[in-house]
C-alpha positions in Angstrom: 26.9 114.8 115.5 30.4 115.2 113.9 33.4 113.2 115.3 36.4 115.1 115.8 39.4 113.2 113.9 43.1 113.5 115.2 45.7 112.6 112.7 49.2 111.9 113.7 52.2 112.1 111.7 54.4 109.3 112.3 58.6 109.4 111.2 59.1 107.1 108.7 62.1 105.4 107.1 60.6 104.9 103.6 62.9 104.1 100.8 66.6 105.0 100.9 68.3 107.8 102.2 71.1 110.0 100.9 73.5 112.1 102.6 74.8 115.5 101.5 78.0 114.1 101.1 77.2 111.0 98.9 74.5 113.9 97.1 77.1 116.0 96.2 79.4 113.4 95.1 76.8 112.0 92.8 76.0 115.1 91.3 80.1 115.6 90.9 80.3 112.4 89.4 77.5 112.9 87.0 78.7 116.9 86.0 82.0 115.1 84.9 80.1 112.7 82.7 78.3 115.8 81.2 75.2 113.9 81.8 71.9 115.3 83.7 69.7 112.3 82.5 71.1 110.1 84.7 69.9 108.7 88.3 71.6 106.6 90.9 70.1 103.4 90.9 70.3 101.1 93.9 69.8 97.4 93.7 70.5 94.3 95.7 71.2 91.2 94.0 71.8 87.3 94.9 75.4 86.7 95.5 78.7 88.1 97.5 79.6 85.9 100.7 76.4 86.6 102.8 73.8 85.9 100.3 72.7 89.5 98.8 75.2 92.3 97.2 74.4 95.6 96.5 74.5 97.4 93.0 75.4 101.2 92.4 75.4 102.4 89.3 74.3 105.2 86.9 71.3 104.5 85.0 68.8 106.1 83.0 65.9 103.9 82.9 62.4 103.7 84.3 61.6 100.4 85.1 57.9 99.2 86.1 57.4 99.9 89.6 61.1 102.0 90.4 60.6 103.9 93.5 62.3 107.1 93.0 63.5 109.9 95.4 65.2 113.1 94.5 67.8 114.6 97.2 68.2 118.3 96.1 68.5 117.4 92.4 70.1 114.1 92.5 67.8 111.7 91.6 68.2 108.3 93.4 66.1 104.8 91.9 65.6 101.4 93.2 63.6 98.9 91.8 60.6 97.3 93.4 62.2 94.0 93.9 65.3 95.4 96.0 63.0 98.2 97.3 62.2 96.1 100.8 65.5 95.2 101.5 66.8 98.7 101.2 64.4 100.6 103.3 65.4 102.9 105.7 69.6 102.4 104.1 71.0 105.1 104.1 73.9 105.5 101.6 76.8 107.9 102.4 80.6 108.8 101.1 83.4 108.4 103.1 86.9 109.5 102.1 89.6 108.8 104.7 93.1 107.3 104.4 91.8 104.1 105.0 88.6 104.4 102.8 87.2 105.8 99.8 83.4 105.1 98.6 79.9 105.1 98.6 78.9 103.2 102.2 75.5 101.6 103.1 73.9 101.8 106.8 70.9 99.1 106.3 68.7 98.3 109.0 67.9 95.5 107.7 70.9 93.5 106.9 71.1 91.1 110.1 74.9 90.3 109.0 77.4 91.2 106.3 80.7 90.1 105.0 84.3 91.7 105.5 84.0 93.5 101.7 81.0 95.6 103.1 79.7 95.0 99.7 77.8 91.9 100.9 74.6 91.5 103.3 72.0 89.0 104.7 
């Protein structure tokens, strides 16, 4: 007797998300630096006005437990502590009259502070 096994594949929102526009203004960013041995690393730290603040920055370290993700060459880290809190985030760049910079969309922030730089 043999049991017939259906697997479904299910959409997931694993880990942050990049959008072609913050992609290619990463890899613009790092081509000026003349540097290919470095990744965008995304972390969330205690402080800002709502309790947690995010950190963007170049880096080029591997850390114990990093989950990486690489979006057509751009390679994008966050560590396992700020990895919960940042799942599903997407992280885009805007550049309007009113705004320049790297935005986050989190699904999990339940409130945030006027800067946008600050979440709870």
């Amino acid at each position: 007797m043999t049991a017939d096994v259906t697997i479904q594949t299910v959409p997931t929102t694993d880990g942050i998300e990049l959008t072609s526009t913050a992609a290619s203004k990463v890899k613009a960013l790092l081509e000026a630096e003349g540097r290919d041995d470095l990744a965008l690393r995304v972390a969330v730290q205690p402080g800002g006005c709502s309790g947690l603040r995010y950190q963007l920055f170049f880096d080029d370290r591997n850390l114990d437990g990093d989950v990486t993700k690489d979006f057509g060459g751009v390679g994008v880290v966050t560590d396992r502590m700020s990895a919960p809190y940042l799942n599903g985030a997407t992280i885009d760049f805007v550049d309007t009259i009113e705004k320049q910079g790297f935005t986050i969309d989190n699904p999990n922030a339940s409130g945030s502070c006027a800067c946008g730089d600050s979440f709870n």
